[in-house]
C-alpha positions in Angstrom: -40.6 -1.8 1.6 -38.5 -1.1 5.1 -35.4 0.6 4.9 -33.2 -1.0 2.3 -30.2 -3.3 4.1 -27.8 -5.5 3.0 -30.7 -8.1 4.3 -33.5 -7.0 2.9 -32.0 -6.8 -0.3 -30.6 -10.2 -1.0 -34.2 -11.4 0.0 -35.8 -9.8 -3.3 -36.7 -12.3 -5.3 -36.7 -11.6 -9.2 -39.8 -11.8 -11.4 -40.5 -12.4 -15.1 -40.3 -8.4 -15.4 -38.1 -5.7 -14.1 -38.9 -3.5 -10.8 -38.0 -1.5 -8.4 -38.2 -1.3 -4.9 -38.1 2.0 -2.9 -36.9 2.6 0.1 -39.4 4.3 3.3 -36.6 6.2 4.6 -35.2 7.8 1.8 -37.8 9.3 -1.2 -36.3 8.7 -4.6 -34.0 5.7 -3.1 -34.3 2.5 -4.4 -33.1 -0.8 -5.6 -33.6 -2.2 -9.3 -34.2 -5.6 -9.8 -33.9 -7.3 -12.9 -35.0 -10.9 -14.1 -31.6 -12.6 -13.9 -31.3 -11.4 -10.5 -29.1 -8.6 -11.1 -29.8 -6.0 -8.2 -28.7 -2.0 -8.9 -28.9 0.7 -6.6 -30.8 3.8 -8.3 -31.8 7.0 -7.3 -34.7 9.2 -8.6 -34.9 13.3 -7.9 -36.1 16.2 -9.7 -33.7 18.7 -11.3 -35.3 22.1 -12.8 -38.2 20.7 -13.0 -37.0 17.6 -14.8 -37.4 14.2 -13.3 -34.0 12.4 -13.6 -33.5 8.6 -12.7 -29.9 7.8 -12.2 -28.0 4.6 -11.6 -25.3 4.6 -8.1 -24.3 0.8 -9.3 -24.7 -2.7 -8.4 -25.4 -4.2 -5.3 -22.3 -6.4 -3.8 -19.5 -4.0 -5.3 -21.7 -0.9 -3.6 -23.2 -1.7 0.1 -26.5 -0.8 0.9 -24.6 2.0 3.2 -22.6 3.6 0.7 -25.7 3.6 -1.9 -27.7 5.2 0.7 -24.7 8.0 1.8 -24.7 8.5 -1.9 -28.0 8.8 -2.8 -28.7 11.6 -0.2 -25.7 13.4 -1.6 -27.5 12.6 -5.3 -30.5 14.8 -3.7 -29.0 17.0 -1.5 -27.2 18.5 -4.2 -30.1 18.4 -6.5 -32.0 20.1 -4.0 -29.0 23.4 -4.0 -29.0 23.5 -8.2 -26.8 20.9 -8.8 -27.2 17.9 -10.7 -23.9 15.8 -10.8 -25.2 11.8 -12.0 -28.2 12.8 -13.9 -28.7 12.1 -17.8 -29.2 15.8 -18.5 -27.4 17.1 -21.5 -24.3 17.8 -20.3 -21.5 20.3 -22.1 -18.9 18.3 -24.0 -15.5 20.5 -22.6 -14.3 20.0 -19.1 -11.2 18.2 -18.3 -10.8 14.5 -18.8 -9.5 12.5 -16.2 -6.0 11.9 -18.6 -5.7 16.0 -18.3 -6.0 15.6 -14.2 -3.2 12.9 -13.8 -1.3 15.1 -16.4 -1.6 17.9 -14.0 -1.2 15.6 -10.8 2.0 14.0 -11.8 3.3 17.5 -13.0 2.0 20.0 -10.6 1.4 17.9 -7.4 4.0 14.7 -7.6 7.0 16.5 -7.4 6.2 18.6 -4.4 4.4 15.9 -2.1 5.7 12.4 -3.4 9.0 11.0 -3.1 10.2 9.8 -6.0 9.9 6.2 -5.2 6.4 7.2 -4.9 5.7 8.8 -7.3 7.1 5.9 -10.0 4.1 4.0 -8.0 1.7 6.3 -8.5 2.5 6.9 -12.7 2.5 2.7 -13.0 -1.0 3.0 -11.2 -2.2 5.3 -13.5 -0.5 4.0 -16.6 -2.1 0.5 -16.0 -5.0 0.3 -14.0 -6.8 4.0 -14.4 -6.2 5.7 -17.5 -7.0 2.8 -19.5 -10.3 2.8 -18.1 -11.3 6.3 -17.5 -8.6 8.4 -19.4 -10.9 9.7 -22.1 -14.0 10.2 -19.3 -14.9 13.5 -18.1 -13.4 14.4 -14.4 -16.5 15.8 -13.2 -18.1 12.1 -14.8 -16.6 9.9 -12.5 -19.1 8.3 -9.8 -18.8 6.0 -7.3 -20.6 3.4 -9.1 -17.1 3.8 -11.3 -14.7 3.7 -8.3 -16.6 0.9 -6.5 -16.6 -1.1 -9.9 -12.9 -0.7 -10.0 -12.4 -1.6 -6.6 -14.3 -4.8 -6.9 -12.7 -6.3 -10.3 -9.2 -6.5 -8.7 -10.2 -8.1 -5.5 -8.2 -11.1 -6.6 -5.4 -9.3 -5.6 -6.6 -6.7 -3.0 -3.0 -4.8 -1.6 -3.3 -3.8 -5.5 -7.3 -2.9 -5.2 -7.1 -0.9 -2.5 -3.5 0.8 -3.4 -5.3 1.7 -7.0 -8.5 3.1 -5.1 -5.9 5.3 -3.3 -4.4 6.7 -5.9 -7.4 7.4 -7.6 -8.5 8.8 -4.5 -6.2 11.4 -4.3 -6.0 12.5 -7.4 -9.8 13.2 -7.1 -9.1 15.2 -3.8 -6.8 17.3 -5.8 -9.7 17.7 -8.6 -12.0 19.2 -6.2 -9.1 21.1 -5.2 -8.2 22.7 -8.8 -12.2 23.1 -8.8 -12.9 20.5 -11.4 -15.3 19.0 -9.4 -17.7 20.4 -6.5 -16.1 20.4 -3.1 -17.3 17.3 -0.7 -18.3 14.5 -3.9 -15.5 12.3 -3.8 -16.3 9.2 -5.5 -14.1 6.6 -3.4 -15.3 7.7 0.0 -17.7 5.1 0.9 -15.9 2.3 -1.4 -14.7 0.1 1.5 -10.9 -1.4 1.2 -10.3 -5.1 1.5 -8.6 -7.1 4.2 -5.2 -7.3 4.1 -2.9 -10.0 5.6 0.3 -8.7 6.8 3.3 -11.2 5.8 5.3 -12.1 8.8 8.5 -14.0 7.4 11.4 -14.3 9.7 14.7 -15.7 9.4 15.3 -18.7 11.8 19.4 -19.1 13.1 20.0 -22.2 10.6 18.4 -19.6 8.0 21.1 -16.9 8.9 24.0 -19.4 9.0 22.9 -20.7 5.4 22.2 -17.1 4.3 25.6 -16.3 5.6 27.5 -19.4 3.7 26.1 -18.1 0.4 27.0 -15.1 1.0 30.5 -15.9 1.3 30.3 -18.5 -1.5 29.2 -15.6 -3.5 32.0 -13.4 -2.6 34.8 -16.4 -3.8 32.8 -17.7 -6.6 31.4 -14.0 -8.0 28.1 -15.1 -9.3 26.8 -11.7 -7.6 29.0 -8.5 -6.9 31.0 -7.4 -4.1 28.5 -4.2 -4.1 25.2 -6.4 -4.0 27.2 -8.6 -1.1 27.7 -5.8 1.0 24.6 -4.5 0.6 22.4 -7.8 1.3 24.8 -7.8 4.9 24.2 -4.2 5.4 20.3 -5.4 5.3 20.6 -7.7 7.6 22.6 -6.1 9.9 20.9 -2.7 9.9 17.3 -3.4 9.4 17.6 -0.7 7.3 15.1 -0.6 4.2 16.6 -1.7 0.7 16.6 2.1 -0.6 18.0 3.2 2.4 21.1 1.1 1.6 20.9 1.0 -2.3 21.0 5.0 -2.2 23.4 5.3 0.5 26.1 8.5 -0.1 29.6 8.2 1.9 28.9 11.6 3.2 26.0 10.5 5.3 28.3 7.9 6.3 30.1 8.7 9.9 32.4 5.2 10.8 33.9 7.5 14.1 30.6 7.5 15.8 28.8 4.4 13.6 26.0 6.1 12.4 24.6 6.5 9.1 22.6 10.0 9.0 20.3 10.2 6.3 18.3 13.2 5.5 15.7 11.5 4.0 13.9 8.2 4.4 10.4 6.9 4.0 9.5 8.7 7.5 11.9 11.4 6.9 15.3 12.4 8.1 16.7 9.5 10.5 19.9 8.4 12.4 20.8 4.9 11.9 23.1 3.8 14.5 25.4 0.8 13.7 26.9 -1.9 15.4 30.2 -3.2 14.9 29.3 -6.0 12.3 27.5 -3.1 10.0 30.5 -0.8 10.4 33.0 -3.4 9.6 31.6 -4.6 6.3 31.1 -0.9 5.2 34.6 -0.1 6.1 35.3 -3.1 3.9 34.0 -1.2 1.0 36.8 -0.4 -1.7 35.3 3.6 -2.8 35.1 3.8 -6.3 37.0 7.1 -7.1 34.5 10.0 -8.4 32.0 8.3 -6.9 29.3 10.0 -4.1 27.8 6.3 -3.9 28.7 3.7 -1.6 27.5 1.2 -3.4 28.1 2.4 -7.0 26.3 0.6 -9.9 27.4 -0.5 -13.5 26.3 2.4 -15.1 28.7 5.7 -14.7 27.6 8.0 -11.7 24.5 5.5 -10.5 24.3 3.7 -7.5 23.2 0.1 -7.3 19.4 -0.3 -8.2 18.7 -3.6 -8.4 19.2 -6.6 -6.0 16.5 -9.1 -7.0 19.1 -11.1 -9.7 21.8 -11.6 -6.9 19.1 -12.1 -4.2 17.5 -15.3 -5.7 20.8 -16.5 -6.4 22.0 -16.5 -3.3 18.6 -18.1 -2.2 18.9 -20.5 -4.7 22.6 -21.3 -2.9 21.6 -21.1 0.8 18.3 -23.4 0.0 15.9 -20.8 1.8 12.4 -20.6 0.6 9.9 -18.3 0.2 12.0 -15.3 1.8 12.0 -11.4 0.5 14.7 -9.0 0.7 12.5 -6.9 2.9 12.0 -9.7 5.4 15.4 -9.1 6.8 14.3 -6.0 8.3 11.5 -7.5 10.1 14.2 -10.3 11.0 16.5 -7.6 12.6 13.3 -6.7 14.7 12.5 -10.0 16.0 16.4 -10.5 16.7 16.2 -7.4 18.9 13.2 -9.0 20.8 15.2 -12.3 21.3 17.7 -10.6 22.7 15.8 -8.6 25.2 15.1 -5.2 23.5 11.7 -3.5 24.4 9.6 -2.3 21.2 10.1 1.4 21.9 13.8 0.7 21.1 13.0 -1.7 17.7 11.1 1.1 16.7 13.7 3.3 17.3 16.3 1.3 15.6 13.9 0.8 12.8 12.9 4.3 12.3 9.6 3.7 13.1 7.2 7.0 13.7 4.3 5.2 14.9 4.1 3.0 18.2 1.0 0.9 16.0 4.0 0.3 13.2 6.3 -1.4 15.6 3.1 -3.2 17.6 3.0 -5.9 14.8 6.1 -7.5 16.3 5.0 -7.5 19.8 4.1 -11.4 19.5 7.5 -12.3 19.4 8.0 -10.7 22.3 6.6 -14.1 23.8 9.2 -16.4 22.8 12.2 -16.1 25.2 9.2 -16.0 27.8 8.1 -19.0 26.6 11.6 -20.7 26.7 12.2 -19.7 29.9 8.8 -21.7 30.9 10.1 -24.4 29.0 13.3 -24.5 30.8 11.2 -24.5 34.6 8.7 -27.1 33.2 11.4 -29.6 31.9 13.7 -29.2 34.8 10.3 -29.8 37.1 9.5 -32.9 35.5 12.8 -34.2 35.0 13.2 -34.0 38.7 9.7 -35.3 39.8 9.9 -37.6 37.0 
């Protein structure tokens, strides 16, 4: 047949019997189809003198591309010596992949993670990895494996592709340790879903209601004065929620209103404040002993947790669908509405990246758009 594409392989049509169809470009290339109308990528090469037919995986998880890419790579290395997919007899030691996130978590984590990170990573692993390829060889792993992965979690894809990350790099670091050859990462071709970025902004009614459950919070106490404060810090910073949550009094300068942390998710920052921010934080009564500024129940912690006070004071204010997160992309669009260029939001924000602080740029439309309103109406209330 022609070269094998995405095109030319969903017009195979399957038969009472299983066959395969090779490729012209490629020798050894081809695609298996079965009688249900399963369709496999396989690849066929010689290996000391032994023929060796090997599976790359199914077609729709695996692209015609990447089953190409990786059957060249199949031969290539075949080619220099090497058989890494083949059904030869293989030795029964060699690390397992539980032994590589062992070493990962132990020798790498601590070094190049941050810790929030790093809890990430050691849920990934727990949950979605080991389980599944734990007791499995390192040098074993195939794209096939990674692409099959991949695919079964596409009903929720930020998880997919955050899980074929991990994995990712924790490969990289295998080839790195030499437990597998240098250049055969499985996940390289496994192409990442779509993602929708959630734009959720507070509107002014929002903030007022926000703001009146807040206050009812404060006189009632169904949340506590630490998780108030913070939840206004939020909104008043644009600060992230671990910024705030972790936040020592000696990174704290009320002179000069600035909060100087010496670590962040983008590394050391300045956060400058504005009155508001300044006056609930002096507002805070220090809890003697304490490094925290927001000190939690447990002696010598800071607060951890704001998700039981947060829906509460949803619940309260009537607001729907909003995350505690969202009130840093609502200081952003504040500082639009007010006239602030995004250089300085993504200066205020912390931002490293011009692309980061891009995804608000939109918003810079509406007090344009006002304006235009204000002309038009004033145009036809005069012409009538």
């Amino acid at each position: 047949m022609p070269k094998i594409t995405k095109r030319t392989v969903d017009a195979l049509v399957p038969a009472e019997r299983e066959r395969v169809v090779w490729d012209d470009d490629i020798k050894g290339f081809g695609v298996r189809v079965h009688p249900s109308g399963r369709k496999v990528y396989i690849v066929k090469y010689r290996h000391e003198g032994r023929a060796i037919k090997t599976t790359i995986g199914p077609h729709g998880p695996i692209t015609p591309a990447a089953a190409r890419a990786r059957a060249a790579e199949i031969v290539t290395l075949a080619r220099t010596g090497r058989d890494l997919e083949g059904k030869m007899p293989r030795k029964s030691g060699g690390p397992t992949m539980a032994d590589l996130a062992r070493r990962f978590m132990d020798d790498y984590a601590p070094d190049h993670l941050k810790p929030s990170t790093a809890r990430l990573y050691r849920k990934i692993l727990d949950k979605r990895i080991l389980p599944r390829f734990g007791k499995r060889r390192v040098a074993d792993i195939g794209r096939a494996d990674a692409a099959a992965l991949h695919h079964e979690m596409r009903a929720v894809p930020g998880h997919a592709n955050r899980t074929l990350g991990v994995l990712s790099r924790m490969l990289t670091m295998a080839e790195v340790w030499e437990m597998r050859p240098e250049g055969v990462n499985p996940c390289r071709f496994v192409k990442k879903y779509p993602e929708r970025k959630r734009e959720r902004f507070l509107s002014d009614d929002e903030y007022r209601r926000l703001g009146a459950a807040l206050r009812d919070a404060e006189r009632e106490g169904f949340a506590s004065p630490a998780a108030v404060a913070a939840i206004r810090l939020l909104m008043l910073t644009g600060c992230r929620s671990g910024e705030i949550l972790s936040l020592r009094w000696e990174h704290v300068d009320l002179d000069r209103g600035e909060l100087r942390l010496p670590d962040s998710k983008t590394g050391a920052k300045i956060v400058h404040l504005g009155e508001p921010a300044v006056a609930v934080l002096r507002g805070i009564q220090r809890s003697e002993g304490s490094p925290w500024v927001l000190p939690g129940q447990k002696p010598g912690a800071h607060l951890a947790f704001l998700h039981g006070p947060w829906y509460r004071i949803l619940e309260r204010s009537g607001i729907k669908n909003l995350r505690i997160h969202d009130l840093r992309h609502s200081f952003a669009s504040g500082g639009l509405l007010v006239g602030e260029g995004l250089p300085m939001i993504g200066k205020l924000l912390g931002h490293n990246k011009v692309q980061t602080t891009a995804r608000y740029a939109h918003l810079a439309n509406d007090p344009v758009k006002s304006a235009a309103n204000r002309i038009a109406s004033r145009i036809a209330g005069v012409a009538g």
